[in-house]
C-alpha positions as YAML, in Angstrom:
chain: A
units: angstrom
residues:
- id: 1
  name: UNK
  ca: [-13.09, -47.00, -17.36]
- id: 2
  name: UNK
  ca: [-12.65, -49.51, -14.66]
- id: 3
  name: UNK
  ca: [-8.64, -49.94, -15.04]
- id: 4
  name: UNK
  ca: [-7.41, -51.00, -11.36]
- id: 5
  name: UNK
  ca: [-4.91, -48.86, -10.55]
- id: 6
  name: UNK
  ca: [-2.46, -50.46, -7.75]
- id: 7
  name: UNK
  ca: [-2.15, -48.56, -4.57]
- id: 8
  name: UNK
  ca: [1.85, -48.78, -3.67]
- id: 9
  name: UNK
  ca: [2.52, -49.81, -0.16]
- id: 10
  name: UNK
  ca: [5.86, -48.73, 1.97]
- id: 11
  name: UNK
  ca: [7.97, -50.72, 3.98]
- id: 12
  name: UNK
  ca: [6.44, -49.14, 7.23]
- id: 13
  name: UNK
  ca: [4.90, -51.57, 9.22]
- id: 14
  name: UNK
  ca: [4.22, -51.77, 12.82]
- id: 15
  name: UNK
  ca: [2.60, -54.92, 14.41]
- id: 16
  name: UNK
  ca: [0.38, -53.95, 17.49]
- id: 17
  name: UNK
  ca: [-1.08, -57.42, 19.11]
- id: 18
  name: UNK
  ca: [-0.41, -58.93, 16.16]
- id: 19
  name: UNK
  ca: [-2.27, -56.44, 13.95]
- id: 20
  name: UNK
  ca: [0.06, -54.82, 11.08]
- id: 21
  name: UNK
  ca: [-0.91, -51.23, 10.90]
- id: 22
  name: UNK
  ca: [0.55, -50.28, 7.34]
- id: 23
  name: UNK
  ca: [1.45, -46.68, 5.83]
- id: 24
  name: UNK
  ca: [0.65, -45.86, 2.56]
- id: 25
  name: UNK
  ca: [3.12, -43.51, 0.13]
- id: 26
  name: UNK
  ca: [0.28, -41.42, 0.58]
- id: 27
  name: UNK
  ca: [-0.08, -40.94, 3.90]
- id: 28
  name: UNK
  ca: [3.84, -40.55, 4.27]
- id: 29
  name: UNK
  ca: [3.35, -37.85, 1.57]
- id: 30
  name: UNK
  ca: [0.74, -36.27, 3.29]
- id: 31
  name: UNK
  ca: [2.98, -36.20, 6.93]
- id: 32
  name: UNK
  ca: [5.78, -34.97, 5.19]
- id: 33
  name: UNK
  ca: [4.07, -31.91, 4.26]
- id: 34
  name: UNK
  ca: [2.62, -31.46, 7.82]
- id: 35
  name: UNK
  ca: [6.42, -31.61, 8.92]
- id: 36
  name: UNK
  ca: [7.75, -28.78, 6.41]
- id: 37
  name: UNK
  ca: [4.76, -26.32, 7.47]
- id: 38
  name: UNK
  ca: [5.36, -27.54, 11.31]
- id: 39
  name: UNK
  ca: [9.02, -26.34, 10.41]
- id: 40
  name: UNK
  ca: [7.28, -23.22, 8.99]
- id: 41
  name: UNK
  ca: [5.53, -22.36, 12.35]
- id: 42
  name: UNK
  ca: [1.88, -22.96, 9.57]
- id: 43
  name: UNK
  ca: [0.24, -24.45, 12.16]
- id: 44
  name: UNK
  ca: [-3.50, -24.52, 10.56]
- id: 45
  name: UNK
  ca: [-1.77, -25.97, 6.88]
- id: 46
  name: UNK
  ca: [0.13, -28.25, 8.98]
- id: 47
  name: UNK
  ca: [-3.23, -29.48, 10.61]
- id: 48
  name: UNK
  ca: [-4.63, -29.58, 7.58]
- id: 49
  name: UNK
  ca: [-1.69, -32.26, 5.84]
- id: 50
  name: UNK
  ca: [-1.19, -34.08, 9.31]
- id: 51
  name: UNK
  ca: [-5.50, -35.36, 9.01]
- id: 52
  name: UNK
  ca: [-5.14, -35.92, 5.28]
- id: 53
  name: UNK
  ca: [-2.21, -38.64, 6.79]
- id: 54
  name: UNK
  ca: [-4.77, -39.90, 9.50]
- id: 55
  name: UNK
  ca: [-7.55, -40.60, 6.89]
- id: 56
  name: UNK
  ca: [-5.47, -42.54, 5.14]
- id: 57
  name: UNK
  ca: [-3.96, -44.22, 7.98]
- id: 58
  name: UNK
  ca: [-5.74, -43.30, 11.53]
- id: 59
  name: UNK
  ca: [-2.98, -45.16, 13.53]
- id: 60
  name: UNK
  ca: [0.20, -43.46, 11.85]
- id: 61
  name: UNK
  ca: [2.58, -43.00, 14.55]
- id: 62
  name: UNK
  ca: [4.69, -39.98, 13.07]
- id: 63
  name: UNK
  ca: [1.09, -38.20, 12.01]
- id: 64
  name: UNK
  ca: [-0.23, -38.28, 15.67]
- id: 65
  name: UNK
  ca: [3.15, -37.29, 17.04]
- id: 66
  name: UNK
  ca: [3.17, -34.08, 14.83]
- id: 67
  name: UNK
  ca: [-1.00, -33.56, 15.59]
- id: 68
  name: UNK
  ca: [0.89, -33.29, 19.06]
- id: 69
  name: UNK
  ca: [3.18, -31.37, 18.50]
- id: 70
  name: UNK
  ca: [0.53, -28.51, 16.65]
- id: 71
  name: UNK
  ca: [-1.49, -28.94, 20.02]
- id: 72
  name: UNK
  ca: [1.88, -28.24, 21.70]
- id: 73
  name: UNK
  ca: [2.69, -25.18, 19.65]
- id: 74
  name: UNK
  ca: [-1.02, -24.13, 20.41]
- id: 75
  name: UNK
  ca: [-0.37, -24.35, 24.28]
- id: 76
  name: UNK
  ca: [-3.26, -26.74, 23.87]
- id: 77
  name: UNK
  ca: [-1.29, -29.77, 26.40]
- id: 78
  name: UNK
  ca: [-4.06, -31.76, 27.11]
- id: 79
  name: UNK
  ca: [-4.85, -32.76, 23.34]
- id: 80
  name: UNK
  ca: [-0.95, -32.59, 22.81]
- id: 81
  name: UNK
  ca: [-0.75, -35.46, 25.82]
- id: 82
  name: UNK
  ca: [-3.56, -36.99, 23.82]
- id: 83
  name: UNK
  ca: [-2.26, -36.95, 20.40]
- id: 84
  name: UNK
  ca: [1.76, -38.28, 21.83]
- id: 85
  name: UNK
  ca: [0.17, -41.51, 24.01]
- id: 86
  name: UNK
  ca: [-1.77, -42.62, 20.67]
- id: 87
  name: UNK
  ca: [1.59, -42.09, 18.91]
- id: 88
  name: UNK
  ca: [3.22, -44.56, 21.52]
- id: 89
  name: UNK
  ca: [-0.03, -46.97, 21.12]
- id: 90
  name: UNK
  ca: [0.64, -47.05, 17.87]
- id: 91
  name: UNK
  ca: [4.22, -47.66, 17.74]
- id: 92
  name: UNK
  ca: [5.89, -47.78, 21.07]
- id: 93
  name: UNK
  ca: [9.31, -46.84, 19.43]
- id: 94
  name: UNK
  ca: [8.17, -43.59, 19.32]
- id: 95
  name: UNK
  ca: [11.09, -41.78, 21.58]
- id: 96
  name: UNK
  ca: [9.82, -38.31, 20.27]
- id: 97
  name: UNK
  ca: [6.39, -38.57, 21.78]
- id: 98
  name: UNK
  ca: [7.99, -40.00, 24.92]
- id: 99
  name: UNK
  ca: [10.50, -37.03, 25.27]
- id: 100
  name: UNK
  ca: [7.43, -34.85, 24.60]
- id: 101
  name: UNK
  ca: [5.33, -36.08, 26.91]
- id: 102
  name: UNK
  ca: [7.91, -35.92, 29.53]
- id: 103
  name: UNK
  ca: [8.70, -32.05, 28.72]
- id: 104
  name: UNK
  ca: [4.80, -31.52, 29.23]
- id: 105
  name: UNK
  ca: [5.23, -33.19, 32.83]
- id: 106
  name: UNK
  ca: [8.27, -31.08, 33.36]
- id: 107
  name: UNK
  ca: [6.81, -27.65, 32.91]
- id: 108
  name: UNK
  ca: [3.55, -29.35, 35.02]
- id: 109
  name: UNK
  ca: [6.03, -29.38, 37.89]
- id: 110
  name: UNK
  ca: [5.36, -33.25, 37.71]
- id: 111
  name: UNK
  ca: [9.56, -34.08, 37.73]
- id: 112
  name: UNK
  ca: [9.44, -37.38, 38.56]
- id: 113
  name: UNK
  ca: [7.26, -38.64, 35.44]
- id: 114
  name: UNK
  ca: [9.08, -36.75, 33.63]
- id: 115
  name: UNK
  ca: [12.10, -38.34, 34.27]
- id: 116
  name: UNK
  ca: [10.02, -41.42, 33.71]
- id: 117
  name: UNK
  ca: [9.18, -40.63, 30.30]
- id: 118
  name: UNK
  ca: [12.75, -39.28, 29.28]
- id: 119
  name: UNK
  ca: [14.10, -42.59, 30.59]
- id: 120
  name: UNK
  ca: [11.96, -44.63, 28.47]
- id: 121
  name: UNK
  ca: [12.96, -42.44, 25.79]
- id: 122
  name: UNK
  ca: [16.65, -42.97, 26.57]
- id: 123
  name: UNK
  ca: [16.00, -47.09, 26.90]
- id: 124
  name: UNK
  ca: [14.82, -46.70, 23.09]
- id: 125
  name: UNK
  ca: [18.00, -44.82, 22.21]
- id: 126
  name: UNK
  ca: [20.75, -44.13, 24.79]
- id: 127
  name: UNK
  ca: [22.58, -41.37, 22.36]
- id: 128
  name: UNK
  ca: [19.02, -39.57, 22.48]
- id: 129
  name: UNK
  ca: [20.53, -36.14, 23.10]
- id: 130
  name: UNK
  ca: [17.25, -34.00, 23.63]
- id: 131
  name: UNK
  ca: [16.25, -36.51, 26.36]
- id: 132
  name: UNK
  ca: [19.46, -37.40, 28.26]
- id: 133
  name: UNK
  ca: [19.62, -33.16, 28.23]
- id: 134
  name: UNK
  ca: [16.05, -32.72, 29.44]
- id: 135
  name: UNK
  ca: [16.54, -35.67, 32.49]
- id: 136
  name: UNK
  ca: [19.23, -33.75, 32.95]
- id: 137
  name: UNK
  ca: [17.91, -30.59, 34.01]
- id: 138
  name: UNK
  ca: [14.86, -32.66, 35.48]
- id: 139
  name: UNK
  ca: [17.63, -34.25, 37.69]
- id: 140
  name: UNK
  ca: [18.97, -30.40, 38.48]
- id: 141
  name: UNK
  ca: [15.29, -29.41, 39.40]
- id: 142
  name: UNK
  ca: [15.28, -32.30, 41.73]
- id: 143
  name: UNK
  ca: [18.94, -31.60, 43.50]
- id: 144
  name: UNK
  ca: [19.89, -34.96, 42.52]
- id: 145
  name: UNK
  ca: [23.37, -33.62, 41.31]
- id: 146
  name: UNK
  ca: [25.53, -36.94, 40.87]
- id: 147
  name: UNK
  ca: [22.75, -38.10, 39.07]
- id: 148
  name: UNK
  ca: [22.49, -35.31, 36.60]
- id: 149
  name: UNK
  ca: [26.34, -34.83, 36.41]
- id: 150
  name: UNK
  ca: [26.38, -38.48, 35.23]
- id: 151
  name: UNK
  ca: [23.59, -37.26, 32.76]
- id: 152
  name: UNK
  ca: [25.59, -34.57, 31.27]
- id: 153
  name: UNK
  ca: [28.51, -36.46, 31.38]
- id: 154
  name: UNK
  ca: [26.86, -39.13, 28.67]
- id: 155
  name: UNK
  ca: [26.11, -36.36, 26.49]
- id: 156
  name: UNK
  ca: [29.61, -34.82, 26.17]
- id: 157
  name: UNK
  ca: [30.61, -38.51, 25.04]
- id: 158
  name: UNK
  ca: [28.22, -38.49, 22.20]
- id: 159
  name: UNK
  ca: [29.22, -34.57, 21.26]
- id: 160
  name: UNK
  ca: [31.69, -32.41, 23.04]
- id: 161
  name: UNK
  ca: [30.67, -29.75, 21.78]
- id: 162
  name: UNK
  ca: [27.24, -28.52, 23.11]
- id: 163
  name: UNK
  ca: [28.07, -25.75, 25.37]
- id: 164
  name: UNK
  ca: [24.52, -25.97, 26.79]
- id: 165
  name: UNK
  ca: [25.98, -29.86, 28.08]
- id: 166
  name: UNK
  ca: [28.64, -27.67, 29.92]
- id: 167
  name: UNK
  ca: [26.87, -25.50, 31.75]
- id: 168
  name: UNK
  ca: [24.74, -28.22, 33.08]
- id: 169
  name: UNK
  ca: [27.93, -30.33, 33.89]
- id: 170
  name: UNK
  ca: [28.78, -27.26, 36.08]
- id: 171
  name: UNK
  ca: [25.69, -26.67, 37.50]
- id: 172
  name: UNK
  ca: [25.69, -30.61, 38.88]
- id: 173
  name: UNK
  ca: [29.09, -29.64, 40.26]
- id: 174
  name: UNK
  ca: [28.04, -26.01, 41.62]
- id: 175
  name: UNK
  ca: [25.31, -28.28, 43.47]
- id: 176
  name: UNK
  ca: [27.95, -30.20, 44.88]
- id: 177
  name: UNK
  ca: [30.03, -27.42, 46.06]
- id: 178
  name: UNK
  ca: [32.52, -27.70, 43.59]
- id: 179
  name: UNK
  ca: [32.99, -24.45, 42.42]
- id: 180
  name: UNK
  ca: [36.26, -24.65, 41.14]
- id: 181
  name: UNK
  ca: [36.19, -27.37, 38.76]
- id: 182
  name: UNK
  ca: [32.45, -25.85, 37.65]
- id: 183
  name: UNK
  ca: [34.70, -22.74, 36.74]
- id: 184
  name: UNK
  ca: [36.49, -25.00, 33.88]
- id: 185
  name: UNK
  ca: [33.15, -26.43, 32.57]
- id: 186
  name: UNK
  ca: [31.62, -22.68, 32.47]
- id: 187
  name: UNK
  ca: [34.88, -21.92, 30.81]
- id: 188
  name: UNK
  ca: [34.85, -24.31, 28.04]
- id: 189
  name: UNK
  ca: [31.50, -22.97, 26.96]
- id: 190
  name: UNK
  ca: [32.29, -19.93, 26.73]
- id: 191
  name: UNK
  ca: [34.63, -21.40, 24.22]
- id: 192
  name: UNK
  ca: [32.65, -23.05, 22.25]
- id: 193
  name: UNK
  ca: [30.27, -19.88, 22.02]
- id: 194
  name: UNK
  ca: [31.67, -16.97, 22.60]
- id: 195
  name: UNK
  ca: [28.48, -15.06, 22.07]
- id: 196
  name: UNK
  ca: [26.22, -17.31, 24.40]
- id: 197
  name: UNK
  ca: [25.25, -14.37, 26.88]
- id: 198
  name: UNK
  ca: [24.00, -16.75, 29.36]
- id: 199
  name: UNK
  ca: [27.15, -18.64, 29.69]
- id: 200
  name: UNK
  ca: [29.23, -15.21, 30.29]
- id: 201
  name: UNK
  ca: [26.60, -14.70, 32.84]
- id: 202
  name: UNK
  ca: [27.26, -18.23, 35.09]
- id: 203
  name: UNK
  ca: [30.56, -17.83, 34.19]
- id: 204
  name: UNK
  ca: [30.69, -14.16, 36.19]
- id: 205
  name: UNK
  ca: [28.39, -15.70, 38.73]
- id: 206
  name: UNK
  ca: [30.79, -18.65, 39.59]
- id: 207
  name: UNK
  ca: [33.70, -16.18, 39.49]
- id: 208
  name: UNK
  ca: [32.14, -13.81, 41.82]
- id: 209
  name: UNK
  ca: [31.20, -16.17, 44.03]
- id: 210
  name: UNK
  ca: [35.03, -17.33, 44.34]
- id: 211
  name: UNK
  ca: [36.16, -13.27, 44.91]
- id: 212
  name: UNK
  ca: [37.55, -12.98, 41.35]
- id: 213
  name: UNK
  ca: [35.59, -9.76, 41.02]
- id: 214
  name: UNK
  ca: [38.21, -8.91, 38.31]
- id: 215
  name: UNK
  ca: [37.21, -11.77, 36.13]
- id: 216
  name: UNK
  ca: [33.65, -11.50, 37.08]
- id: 217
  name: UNK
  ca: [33.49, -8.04, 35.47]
- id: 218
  name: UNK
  ca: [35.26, -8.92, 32.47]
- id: 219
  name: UNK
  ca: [32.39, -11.89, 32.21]
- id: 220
  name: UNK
  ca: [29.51, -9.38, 32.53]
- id: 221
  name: UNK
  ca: [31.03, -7.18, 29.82]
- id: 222
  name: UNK
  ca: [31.51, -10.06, 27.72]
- id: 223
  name: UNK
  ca: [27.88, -10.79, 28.09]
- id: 224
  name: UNK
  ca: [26.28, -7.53, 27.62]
- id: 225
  name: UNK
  ca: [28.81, -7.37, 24.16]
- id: 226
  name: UNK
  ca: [26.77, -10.61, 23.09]
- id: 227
  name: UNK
  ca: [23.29, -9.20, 24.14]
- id: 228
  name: UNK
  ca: [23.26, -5.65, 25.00]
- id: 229
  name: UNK
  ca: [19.68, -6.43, 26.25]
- id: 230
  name: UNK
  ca: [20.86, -9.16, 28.88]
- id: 231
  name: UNK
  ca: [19.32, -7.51, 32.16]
- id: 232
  name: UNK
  ca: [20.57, -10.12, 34.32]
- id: 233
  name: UNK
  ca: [24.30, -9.15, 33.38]
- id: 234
  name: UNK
  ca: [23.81, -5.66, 33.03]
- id: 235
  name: UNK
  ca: [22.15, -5.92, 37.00]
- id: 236
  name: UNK
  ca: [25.23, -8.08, 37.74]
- id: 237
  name: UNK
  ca: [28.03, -5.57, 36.40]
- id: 238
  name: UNK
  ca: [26.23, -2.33, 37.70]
- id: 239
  name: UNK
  ca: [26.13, -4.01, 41.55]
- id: 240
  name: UNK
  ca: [29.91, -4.94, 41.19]
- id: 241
  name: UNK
  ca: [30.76, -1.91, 40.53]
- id: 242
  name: UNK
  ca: [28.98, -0.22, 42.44]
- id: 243
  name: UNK
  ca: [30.74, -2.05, 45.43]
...
């Protein structure tokens, strides 16, 4: 009776005006569980591990940011906001709860602070992918083309190989008129996935927009082989040849 028992502390510390806010082993513990159920799609366990973290430490940063994230999952966005801006008050590092909070914006029709909150996010870490791909599309939404071409572009120099990063390089240059070279980019990811559905789509698009009707059809029937169910391309195919 009475032995002290030490309580082990981890090297995560954040100082907020000059106040350390310190994470227990326990807490972490505690988090990491909320993160493997998250994974899971167990919201309520998830909820459950993720307040365990917060009575241990109310101010931990990766805690609130998954609390957010359950709200998200739960369409609930106003607690999600909630839970993300006490994840940047805690630690203002926190890049995830920026990019959140600017995806939130995003489908609020709010573009420009979105593209507020995915460039804070890319400040924090320029090789951010998520975020230089979401201000990408915010930059799309906007018809600021150059702008998101240059977005896209900075994402291909990290990894080449995101065919998603493609089709948004071709939609900045479709936006620009520039059908021809958006033809290559819609090409190349088709390469890299040969069963996206939705690239074989653009790709026909661009195609038939250029009078390779030809090519366009072989595109459709490409994407219908990768998703039978793809009404878009099956639409597409049946009006071309219908013509």
């Amino acid at each position: 009776m009475g032995e002290n028992v030490p309580v082990r502390f981890v090297l995560w510390v954040v100082v907020l005006s000059g106040c350390p806010i310190v994470v227990t082993d326990v807490a972490r513990g505690y988090n990491d569980q909320c993160a493997q159920f998250l994974a899971l799609g167990q919201l309520e366990n998830a909820d459950t591990a993720c307040d365990l973290a917060l009575q241990h430490q109310p101010k931990f940063w990766d805690a609130l940011h998954n609390k957010g994230l359950i709200a998200q999952q739960r369409g609930d966005t106003k607690a999600a906001k909630k839970f993300f801006i006490e994840a940047l008050r805690a630690n203002q590092h926190m890049r995830q709860s920026l990019n959140n909070l600017g995806a939130i914006e995003r489908a609020d029709g709010q573009l420009d602070a979105a593209a507020e909150h995915f460039e804070a996010a890319l400040n924090l870490q320029p090789e951010y992918l998520e975020a230089r791909f979401n201000l990408g599309n915010v930059h799309l939404e906007q018809k600021k083309f150059q702008a998101a071409e240059k977005d896209f572009r900075q994402m291909l120099l990290v990894d080449g190989t995101i065919a998603d990063a493609w089709l948004g390089l071709a939609a900045a240059y479709a936006g620009q008129g520039r059908h021809q070279e958006a033809a290559e980019f819609l090409e190349k990811a088709t390469l890299l996935n040969v069963n996206y559905d939705y690239a074989w789509f653009l790709r026909g698009t661009n195609q038939e927009l250029r009078g390779r009707h030809d090519e366009a059809r072989d595109s459709y029937e490409r994407c219908l082989l990768a998703n039978e169910k793809n009404l878009e391309c099956r639409k597409a195919l049946r009006a071309l040849t219908s013509d």
